[in-house]
N, C-alpha and C positions, 0 to 999 in steps of 0.2 A: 593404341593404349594397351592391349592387348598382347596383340602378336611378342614385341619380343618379350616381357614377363613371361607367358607361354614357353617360352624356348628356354627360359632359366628354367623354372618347373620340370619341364620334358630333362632337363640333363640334370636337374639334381638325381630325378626319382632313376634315372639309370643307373646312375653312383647307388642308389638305394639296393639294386641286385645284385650287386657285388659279394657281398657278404655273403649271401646265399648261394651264389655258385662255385663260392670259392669251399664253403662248407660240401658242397655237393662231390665236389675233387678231392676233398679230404676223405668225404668217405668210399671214393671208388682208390684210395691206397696212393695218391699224390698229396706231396705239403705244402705247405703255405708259401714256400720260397719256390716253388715250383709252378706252382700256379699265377705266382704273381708274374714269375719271368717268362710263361705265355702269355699272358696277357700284353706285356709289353712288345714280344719280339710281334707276334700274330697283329696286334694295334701297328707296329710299325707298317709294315706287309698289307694290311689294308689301308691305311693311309698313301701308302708310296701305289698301288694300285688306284687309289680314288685320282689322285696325281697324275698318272697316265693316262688315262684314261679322260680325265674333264679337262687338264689343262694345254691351255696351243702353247706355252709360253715356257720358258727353261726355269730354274730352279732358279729364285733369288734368295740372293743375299741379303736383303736390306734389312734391317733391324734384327741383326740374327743374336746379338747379344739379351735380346731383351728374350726371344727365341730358347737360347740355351739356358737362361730361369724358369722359364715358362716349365722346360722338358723336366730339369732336374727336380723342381720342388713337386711336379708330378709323380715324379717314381718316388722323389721320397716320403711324399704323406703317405702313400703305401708302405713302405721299410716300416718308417717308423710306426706308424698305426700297426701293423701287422708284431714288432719288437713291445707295444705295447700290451699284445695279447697274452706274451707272457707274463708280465704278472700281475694282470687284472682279468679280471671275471668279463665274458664279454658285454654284459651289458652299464657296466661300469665305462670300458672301452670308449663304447658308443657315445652315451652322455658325454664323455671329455670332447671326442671328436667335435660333438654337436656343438661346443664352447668356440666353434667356429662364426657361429651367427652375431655374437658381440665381438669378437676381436676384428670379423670385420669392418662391421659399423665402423669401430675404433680407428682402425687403419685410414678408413675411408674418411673419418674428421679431423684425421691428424693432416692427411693429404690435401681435402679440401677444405683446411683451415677453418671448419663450422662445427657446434654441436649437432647433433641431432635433432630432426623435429623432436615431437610429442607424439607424434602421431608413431614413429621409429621407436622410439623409447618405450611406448607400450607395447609394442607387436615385441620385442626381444625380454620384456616380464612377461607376458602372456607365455611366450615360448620357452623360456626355461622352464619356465613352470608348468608344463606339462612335458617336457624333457622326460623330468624323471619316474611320474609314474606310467610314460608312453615306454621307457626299456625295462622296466619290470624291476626298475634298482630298490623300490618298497623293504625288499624282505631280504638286503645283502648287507651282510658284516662289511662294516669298513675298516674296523679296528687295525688288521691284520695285513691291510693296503700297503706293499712295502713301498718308498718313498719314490724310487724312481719308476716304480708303476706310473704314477699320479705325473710327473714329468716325462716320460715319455708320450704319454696320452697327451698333456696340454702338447707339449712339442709337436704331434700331429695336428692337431687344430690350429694351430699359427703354422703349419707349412700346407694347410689347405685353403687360409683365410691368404696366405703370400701368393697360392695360386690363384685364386680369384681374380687378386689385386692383377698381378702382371698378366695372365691372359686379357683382361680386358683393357691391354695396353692397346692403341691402333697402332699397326705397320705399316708406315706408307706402303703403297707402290707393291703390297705383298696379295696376293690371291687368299681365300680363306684354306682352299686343299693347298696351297705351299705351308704355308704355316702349321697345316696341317703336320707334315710331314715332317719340318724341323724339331717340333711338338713332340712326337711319338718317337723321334729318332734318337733324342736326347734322354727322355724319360725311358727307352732303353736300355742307352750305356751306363743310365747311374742305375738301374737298377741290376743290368747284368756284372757290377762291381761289388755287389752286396747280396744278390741273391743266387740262384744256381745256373749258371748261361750253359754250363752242360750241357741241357736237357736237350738243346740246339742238337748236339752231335753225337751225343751217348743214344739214340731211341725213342730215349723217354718218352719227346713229345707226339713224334708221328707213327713208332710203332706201339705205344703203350697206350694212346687214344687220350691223351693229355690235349693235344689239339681242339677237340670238340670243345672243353672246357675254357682254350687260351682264344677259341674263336668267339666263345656269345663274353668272357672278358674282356677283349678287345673290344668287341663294341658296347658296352653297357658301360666299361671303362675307362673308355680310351678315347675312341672317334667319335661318339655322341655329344658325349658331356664337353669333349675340348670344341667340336667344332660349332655346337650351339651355344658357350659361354664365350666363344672368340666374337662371333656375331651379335651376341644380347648384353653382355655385362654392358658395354660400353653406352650401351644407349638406356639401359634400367640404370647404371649404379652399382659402385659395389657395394652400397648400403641397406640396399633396399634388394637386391641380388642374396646377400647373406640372409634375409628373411625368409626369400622364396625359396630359398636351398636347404629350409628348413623340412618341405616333402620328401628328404632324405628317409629322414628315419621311422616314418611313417609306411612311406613303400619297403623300406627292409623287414619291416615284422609283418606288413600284409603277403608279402614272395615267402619269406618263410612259414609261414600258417601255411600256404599256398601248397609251395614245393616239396618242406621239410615236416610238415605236418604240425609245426610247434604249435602248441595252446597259449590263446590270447585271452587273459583277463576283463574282465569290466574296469579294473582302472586303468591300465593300459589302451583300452579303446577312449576313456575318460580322457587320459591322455595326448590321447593322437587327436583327439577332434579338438583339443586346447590349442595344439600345434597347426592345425588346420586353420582354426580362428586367428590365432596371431599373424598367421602369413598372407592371411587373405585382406586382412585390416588398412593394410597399405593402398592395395592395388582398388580396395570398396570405395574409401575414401577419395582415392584419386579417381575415378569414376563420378562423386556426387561432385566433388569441386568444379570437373570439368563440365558439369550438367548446368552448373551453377555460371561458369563462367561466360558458356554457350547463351543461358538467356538474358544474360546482361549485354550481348554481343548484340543480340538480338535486337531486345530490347531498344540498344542507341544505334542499332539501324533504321529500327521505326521513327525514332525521335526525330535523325538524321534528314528522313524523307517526308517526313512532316513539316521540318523548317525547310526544306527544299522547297516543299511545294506551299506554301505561305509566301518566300520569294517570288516565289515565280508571279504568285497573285497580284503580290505587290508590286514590283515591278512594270506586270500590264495595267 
């Protein structure tokens, strides 16, 4: 009940340090296109090393089309998230991103042809609602939002709620480090189409000390969050997964206070412990039902061996 929600958690909050290390590379004289295109190549490189290392078995093939969505809408909620920093304030940004928690739900009831509980339904108003005073968006002009700010941003949030979806496709017959690898290899090539693959052969990355940075985003990045949502979405849900991926934006403004020193407000913590409660709402409830279901098991097992043993009385 547990374990794999845990595994959604553990890979959102790694998506969560993202932002902070990329900020950390912008200020040692690297940008955004640069850091992102270490992230990916260095993610590939550990993924193809975890690959040699744990698997007896050759590279497959099998479901490699669902494989090469899985990679592309990877790199690109990066692109575009990252395209939307231009012309939104970051914490603006954020919030859109976060508009990921209901477009999956939605995804997820379009797929599995149901509404949502109620129990769903509360946890995603709980969690918008403290969205926005957990990024500090309170005291920002929106007036001046130009329009495809606001589309680019949602545009990140449905190709983050699209990876959701397709990683927690299952591949027959596929290893989690193969997939691994398809994963990382594709959400390289789209992003070395759109951001700087230079840094590959110019320097940049291994004599200018970009590496350190493409190595802890590879893995906070890349190989965490793919290889614990390849293993958990499928067995939580992508419904209920878009909930718990809501300790994103909670670990991004704790690593920044942290790392970058940023000052965190009382509504902003107001915020983040809203965002806390709505995520946790799911997995409490599914905890008391199970308790509940357990003594009713119970229960007509006693009954069960009460009328056994009445039989058996009667009988002799």
């Amino acid at each position: 009940m547990y374990l794999y929600p845990l595994m959604v958690v553990i890979a959102a909050s790694s998506y969560g340090v993202v932002s902070t290390i990329i900020k950390l590379a912008m200020s040692s004289g690297f940008s955004v296109s640069e850091a992102v295109t270490s992230q990916f190549f260095i993610g590939f490189c550990i993924a193809a090393g975890i690959f040699l290392l744990t698997s007896r078995t050759k590279l497959s093939f099998n479901g490699i089309k669902i494989l090469i969505l899985a990679g592309v809408l990877t790199g690109l909620t990066n692109i575009v998230y990252g395209r939307s920093l231009n012309y939104l304030p970051a914490s603006l940004a954020v919030v859109l991103l976060f508009q990921f928690t209901w477009i999956g739900m939605l995804i997820s009831c379009i797929t599995r042809r149901q509404f949502p509980t109620r129990i769903e339904l509360l946890s995603l108003i709980i969690l918008v609602g403290g969205t926005i005073p957990a990024a500090g968006l309170i005291d920002v002009d929106l007036s001046e939002i130009p329009f495809q700010g606001w589309l680019w941003g949602l545009a990140a949030a449905l190709c983050y709620s699209l990876f959701l979806f397709v990683n927690g496709r299952v591949t027959a017959n596929m290893t989690t480090s193969n997939r691994l690898v398809w994963v990382s290899f594709f959400a390289l090539i789209t992003t070395a189409v759109f951001q700087s693959p230079e840094i590959i052969w110019n320097g940049t990355l291994f004599n200018e000390g970009l590496w350190m940075y493409g190595l802890a985003l590879g893995l906070f990045g890349m190989i965490i969050p793919v290889f614990l949502f390849t293993i958990a979405v499928p067995k939580v849900g992508l419904g209920r997964s878009s909930i718990l991926s809501a300790i994103e934006l909670p670990i991004a403004v704790l690593v920044s206070v942290i790392l970058l020193s940023e000052t965190v407000t009382a509504l902003q913590i107001a915020g983040i412990a809203t965002i806390i409660l709505g995520m946790s709402l799911p997995v409490m409830l599914s905890r008391n039902r199970l308790g509940s279901n357990m003594e009713i098991l119970k229960q007509n097992a006693k009954n069960q061996s009460a009328m056994l043993g009445d039989l058996k009385k009667h009988s002799s």
